[in-house]
C-alpha positions as CSV (number, residue, x, y, z in Angstrom):
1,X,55.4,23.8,23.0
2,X,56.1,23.5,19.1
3,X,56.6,27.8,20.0
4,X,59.4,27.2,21.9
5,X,61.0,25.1,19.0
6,X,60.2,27.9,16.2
7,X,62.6,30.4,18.7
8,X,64.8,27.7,19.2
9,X,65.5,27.1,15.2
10,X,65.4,31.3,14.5
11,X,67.8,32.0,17.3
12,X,70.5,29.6,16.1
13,X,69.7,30.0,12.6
14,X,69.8,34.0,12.5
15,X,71.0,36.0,16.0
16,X,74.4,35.2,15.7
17,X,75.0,36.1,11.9
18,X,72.5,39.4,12.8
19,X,74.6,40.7,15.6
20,X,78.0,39.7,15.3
21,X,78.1,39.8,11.2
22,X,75.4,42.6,10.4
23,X,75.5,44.1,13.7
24,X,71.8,44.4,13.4
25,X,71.3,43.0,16.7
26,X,72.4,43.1,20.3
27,X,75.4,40.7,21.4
28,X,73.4,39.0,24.1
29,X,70.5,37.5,21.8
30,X,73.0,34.7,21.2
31,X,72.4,33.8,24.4
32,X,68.7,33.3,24.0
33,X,69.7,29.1,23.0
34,X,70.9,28.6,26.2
35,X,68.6,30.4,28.2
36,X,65.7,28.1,26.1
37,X,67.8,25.0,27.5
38,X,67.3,26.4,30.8
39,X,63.8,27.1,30.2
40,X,63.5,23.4,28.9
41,X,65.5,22.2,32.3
42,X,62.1,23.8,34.1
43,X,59.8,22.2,31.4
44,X,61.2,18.8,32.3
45,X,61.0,19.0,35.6
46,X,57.5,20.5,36.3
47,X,56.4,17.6,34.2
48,X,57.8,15.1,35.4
49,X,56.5,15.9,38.9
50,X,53.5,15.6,37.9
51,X,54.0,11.9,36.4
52,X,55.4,12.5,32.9
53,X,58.6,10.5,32.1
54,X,57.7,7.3,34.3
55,X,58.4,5.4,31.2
56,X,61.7,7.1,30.2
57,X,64.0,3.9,28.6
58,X,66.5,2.1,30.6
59,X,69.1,3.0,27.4
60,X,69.1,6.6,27.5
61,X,69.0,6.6,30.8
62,X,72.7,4.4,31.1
63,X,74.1,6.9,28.4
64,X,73.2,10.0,29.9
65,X,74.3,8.5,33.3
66,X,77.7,7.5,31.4
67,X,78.1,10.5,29.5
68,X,77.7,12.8,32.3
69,X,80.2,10.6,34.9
70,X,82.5,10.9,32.1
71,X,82.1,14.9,32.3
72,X,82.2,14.7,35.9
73,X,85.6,12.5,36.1
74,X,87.1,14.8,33.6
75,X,86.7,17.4,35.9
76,X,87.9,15.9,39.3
77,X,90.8,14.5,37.8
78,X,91.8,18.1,36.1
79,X,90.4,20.1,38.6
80,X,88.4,22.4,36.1
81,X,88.1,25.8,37.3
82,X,84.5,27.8,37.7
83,X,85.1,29.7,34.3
84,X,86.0,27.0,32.2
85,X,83.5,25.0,33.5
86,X,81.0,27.0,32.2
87,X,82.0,27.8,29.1
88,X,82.4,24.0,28.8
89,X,79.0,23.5,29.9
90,X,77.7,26.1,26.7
91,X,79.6,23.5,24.5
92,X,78.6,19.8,25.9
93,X,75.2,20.0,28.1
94,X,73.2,22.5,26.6
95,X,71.7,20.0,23.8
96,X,70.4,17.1,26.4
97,X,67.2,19.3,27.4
98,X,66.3,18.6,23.9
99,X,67.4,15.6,23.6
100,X,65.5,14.6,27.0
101,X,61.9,16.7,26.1
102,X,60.8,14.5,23.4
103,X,60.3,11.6,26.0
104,X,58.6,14.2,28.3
105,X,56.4,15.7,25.5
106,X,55.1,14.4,22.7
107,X,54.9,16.1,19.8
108,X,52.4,14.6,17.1
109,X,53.6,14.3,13.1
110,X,51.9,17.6,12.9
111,X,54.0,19.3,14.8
112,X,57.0,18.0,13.9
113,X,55.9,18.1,10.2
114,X,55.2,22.6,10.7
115,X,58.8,22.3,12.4
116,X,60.5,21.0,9.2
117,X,58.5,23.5,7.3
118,X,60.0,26.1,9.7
119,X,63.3,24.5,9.0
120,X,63.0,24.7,5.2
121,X,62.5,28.1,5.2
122,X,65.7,28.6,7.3
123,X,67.7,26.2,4.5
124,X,66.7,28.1,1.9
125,X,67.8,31.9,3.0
126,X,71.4,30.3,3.2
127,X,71.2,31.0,-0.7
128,X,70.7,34.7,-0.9
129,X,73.4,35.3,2.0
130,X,75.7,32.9,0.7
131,X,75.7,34.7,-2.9
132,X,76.4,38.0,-1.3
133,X,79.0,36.2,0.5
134,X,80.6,34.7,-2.6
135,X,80.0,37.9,-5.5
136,X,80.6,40.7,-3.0
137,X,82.6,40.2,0.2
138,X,84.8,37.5,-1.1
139,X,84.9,38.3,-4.6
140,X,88.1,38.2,-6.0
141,X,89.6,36.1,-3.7
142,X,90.6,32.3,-3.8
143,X,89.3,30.9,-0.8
144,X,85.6,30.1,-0.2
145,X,85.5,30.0,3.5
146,X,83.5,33.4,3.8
147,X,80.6,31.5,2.6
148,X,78.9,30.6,5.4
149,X,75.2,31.7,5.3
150,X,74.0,32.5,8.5
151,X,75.7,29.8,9.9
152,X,78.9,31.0,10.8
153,X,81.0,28.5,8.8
154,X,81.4,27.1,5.6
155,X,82.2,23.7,6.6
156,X,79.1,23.6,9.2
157,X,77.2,25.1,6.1
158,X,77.6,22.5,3.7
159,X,76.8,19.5,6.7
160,X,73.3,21.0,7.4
161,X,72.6,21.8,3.6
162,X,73.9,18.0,2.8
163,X,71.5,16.6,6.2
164,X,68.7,18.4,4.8
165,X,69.2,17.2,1.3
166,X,69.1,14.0,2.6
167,X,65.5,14.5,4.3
168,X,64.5,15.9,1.2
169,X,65.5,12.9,-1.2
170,X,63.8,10.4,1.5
171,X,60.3,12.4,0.9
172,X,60.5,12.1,-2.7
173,X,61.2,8.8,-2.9
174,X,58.0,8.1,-0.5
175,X,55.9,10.9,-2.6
176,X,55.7,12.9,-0.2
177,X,56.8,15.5,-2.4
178,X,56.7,15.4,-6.1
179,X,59.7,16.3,-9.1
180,X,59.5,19.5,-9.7
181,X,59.4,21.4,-6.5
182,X,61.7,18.7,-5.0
183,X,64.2,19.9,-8.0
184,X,63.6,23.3,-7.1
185,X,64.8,22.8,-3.6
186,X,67.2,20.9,-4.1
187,X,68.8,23.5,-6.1
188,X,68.4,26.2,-3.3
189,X,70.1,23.6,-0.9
190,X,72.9,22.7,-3.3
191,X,73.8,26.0,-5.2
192,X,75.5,27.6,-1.3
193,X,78.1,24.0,-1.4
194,X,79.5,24.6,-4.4
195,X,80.3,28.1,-4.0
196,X,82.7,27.4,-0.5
197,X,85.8,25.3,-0.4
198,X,84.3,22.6,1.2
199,X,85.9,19.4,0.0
200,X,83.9,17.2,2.3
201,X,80.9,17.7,-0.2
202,X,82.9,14.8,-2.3
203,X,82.4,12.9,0.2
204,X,79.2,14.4,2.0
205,X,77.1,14.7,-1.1
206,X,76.6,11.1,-2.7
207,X,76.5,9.6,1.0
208,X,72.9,11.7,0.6
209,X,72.0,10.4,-2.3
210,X,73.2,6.9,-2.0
211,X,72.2,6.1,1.4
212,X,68.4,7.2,1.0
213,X,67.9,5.2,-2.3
214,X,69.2,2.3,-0.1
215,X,67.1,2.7,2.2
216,X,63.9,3.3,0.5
217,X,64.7,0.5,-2.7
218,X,62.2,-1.7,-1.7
219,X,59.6,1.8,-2.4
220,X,61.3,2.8,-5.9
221,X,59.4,2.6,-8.8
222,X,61.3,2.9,-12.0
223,X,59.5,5.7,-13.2
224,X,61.0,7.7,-9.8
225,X,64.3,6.0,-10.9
226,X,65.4,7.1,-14.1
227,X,64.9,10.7,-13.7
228,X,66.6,10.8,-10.0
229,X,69.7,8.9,-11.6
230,X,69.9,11.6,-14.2
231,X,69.5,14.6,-11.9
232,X,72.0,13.1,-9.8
233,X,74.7,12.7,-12.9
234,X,73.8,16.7,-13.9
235,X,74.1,17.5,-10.2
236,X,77.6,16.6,-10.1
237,X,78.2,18.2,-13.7
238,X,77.4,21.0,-12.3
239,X,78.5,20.7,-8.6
240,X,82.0,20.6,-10.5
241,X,81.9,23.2,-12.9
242,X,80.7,25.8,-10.4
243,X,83.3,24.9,-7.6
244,X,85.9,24.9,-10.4
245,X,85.0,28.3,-11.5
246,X,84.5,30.3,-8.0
247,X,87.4,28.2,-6.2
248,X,89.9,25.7,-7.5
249,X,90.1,27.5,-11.1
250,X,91.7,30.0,-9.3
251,X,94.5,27.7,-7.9
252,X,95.5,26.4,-11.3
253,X,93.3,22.9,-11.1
254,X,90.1,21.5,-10.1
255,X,88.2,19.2,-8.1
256,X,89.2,16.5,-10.2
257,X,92.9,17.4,-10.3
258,X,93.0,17.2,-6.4
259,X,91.1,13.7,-6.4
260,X,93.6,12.4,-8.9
261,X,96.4,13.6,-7.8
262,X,97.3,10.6,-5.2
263,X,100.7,13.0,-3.7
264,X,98.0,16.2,-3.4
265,X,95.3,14.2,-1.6
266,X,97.8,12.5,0.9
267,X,99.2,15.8,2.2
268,X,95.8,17.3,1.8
269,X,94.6,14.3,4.9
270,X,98.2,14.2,6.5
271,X,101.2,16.0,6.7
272,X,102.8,14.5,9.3
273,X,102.9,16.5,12.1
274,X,103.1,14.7,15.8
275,X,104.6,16.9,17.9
276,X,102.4,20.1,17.9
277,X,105.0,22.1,15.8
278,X,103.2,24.4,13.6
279,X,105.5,27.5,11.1
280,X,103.5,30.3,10.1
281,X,103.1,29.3,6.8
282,X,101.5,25.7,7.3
283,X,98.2,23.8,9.2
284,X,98.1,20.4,10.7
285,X,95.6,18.8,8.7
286,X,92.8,16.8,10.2
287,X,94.3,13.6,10.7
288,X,97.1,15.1,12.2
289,X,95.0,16.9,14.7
290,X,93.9,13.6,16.0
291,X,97.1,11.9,16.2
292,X,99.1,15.4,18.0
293,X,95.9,15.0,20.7
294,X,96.4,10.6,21.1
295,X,100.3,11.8,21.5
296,X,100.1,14.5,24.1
297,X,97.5,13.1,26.2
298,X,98.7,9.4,26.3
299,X,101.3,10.8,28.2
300,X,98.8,10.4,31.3
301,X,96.7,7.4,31.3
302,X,94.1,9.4,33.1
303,X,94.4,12.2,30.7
304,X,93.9,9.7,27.9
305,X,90.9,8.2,29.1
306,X,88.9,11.0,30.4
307,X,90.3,14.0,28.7
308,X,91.7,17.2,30.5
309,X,88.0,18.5,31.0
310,X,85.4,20.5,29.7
311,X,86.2,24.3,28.2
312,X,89.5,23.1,29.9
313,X,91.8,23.1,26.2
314,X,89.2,26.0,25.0
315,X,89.8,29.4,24.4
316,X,87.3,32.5,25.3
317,X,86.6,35.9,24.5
318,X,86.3,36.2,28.5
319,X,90.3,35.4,29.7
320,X,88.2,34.3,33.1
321,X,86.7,31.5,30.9
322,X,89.3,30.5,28.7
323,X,90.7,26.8,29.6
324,X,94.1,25.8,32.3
325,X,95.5,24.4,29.2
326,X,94.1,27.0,26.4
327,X,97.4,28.6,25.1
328,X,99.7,25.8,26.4
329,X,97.8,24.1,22.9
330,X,96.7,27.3,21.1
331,X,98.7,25.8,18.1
332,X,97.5,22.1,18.3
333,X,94.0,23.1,16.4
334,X,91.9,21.9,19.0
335,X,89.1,23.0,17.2
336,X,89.3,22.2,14.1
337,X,87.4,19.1,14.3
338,X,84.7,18.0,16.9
339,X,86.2,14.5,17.0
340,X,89.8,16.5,18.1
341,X,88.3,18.4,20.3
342,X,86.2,15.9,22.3
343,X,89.5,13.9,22.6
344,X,91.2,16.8,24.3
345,X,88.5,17.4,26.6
346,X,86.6,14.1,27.1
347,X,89.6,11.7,26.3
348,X,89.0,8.2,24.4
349,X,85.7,7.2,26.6
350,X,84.4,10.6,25.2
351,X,84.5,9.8,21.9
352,X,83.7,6.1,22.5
353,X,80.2,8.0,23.8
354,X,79.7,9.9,20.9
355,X,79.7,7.4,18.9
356,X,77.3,5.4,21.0
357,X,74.4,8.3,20.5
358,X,75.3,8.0,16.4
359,X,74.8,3.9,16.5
360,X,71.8,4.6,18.9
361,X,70.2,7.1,16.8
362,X,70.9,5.3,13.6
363,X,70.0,1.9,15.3
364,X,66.1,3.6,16.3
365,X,65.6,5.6,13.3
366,X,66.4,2.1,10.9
367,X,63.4,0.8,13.6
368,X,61.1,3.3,13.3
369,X,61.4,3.5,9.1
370,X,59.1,0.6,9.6
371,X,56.5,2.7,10.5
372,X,53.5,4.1,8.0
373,X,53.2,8.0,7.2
374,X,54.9,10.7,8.4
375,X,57.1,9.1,11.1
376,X,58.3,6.2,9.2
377,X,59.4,8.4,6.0
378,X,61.1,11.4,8.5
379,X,62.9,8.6,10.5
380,X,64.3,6.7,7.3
381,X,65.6,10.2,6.0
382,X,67.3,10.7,9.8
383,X,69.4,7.1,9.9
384,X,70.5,9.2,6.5
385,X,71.7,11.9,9.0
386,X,73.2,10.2,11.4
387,X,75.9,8.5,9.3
388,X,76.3,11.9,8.0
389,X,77.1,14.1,11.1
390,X,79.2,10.5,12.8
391,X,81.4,11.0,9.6
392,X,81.6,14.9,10.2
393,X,82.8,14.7,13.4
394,X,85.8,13.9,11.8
395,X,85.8,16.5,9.6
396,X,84.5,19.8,11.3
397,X,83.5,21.0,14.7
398,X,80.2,19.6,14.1
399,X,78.9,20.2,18.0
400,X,80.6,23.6,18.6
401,X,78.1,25.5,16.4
402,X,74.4,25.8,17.4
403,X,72.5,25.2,14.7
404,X,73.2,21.6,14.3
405,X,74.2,20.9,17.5
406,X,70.7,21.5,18.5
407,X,68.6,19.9,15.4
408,X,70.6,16.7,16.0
409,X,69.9,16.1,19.5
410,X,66.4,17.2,19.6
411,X,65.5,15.2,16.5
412,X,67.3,12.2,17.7
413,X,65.7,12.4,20.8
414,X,62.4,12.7,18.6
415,X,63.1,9.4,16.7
416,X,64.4,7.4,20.3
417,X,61.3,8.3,21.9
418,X,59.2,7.3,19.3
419,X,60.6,3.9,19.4
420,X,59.3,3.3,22.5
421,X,56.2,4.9,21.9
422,X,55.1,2.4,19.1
423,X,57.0,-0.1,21.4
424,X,59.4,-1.4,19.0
């Protein structure tokens, strides 16, 4: 099973970025993620016909019967057609396999422990191709949003570097993993963040160091403490200096300027847009995005509650699966964050859901840190996580991209399951 993981992980790490940016491979290997959750689907259901999954929880159960009515509803009420339907399908059920096979398999801390290894790996090439990205294709230039790894954005980027960071600061403070090579890769994580124009690192960043250190106290010995505090100081040093130099320099100020400069940050989060309205030479910013989808859709209660569908307010390559209402709100930034987006498509009880699997998956993994060895020190490192992706939905389309749409459902499903394993 761990086999079908290891394709899972190198498809959505790699395919994309090798067909559609290096053209190295064909188009339709993107597709391979999907056709695994379909392969999963089978998994589940040969097992569970032969008696796995009797002891599947009561809780997930409710949510994934509440999430999916709340799909369901959306889609009677707006009377989705076939082609949006199944591109909206590609962007909200394709994780819940994964989510789902951890109760139906169990993987041992072996095998999750070779998958993190698999994982590291994948972390660490976003270095190299986010150098090239910054020195040769967008050298010169202002903006850091070419660099984007293999990931196919900078903000999604900097999320799953800042998630793994946090995994990695939870092993060393356990021991699992001693100073020096945890320095060492922590510098392969960090170098690709300060080299985009990703702001939310400001906020991202010291969420992963603060909220592991938290969380492990009770294990820190002073010894671990006094050279983690100062790494941490000379991390931000330099997190600083290098974004100033490839990015803000540029503009005339820095990091620092924009977080001091109380005018700059308030039109930076708002710029008080309600109505949709957007001139060529301006963006809604994210708050405004949320605030343009609360006033369009409260026009209908129904619309409000449940959304006006899945792959409904989306665009495609494919006119046949672009959404009823896709270039009525082409300017509305539907997608630029995944907390916008959901609210378009899912309405309030959407998001209300997402945030349910966030307080469930933090709630389990707190739980399970508890435990002894492997799955105690993983799952304190994940609660970590959780706050960290709950606070990105707000920022980017966190759930749009495969590559952490994916690791977060599986790995939450992981955690949950484990829960009830050791019967907590």
């Amino acid at each position: 099973m761990n086999i079908l993981l290891y394709v899972l992980f190198v498809s959505t790490f790699l395919f994309e970025y090798l067909s559609v940016e290096l053209n190295l491979l064909s188009r339709y290997l993107t597709y391979i993620p999907e056709l695994l959750s379909m392969l999963t689907i089978l998994i589940i259901v040969t097992r569970v016909t032969v008696g796995y999954g009797k002891n599947f929880p009561s809780i997930c159960s409710f949510f994934l019967v509440l999430f999916l009515s709340n799909i369901a509803l959306g889609i009677v009420i707006n009377h989705v057609p076939a082609g949006p339907l199944i591109a909206g399908s590609r962007t909200y059920l394709k994780f819940i396999p994964f989510f789902i096979l951890p109760f139906i398999y169990h993987f041992s801390s072996e095998q999750i422990n070779k998958q993190l290894k698999l994982l590291l790996i994948l972390f660490m090439i976003q270095t190299p191709v986010a150098l090239y990205q910054r020195l040769v294709i967008s050298k010169g230039l202002i903006t850091g949003d070419f660099v984007k790894g293999t990931i196919g954005g900078s903000g999604i980027l900097t999320v799953i570097l800042v998630c793994a960071i946090a995994i990695l600061l939870t092993f060393y403070l356990t021991k699992k993993i001693k100073l020096t090579p945890f320095i060492i890769i922590f510098l392969l994580l960090f170098l690709p963040m300060t080299m985009n124009e990703t702001k939310a690192s400001i906020i991202l960043l010291p969420i992963a160091f603060i909220l592991p250190i938290y969380f492990s106290s009770s294990n820190i010995k002073l010894k671990q403490f006094i050279p983690l505090i100062t790494f941490i100081a000379l991390s931000g040093v330099m997190f600083i200096s290098v974004y100033d130099h490839f990015v803000s320099s540029q503009e005339g100020s820095g990091v620092m300027d924009l977080l001091s400069d109380s005018n700059r940050m308030e039109h930076y989060l708002y710029k008080g847009s309600t109505d949709g309205y957007k001139p060529p030479d301006t963006e809604h910013s994210k708050i405004d995005s949320y605030i343009i989808a609360y006033v369009a859709l409260s026009e209908n209660i129904l619309h409000l509650l449940f959304g006006l569908g899945i792959g409904n307010v989306s665009e495609s390559f494919l006119p046949s699966l672009s959404g009823v209402y896709a270039e009525k709100y082409s300017s509305y930034d539907v997608h630029l964050t995944s907390l916008t987006l959901i609210l378009w498509e899912l309405g309030i009880s959407g998001v209300i859901l997402y945030y349910l699997l966030f307080f469930m998956t933090f709630k389990y993994s707190k739980r399970l840190s508890i435990q002894d060895g492997f799955i105690g020190y993983f799952s304190n490192g994940w609660a970590t996580v959780s706050i960290i992706i709950m606070i990105s939905t707000l920022y980017t389309s966190v759930f749009t991209v495969n590559t952490l749409g994916y690791l977060y459902w599986y790995f939450s499903g992981y955690v949950i399951s484990e829960n009830f394993r050791y019967k907590l």
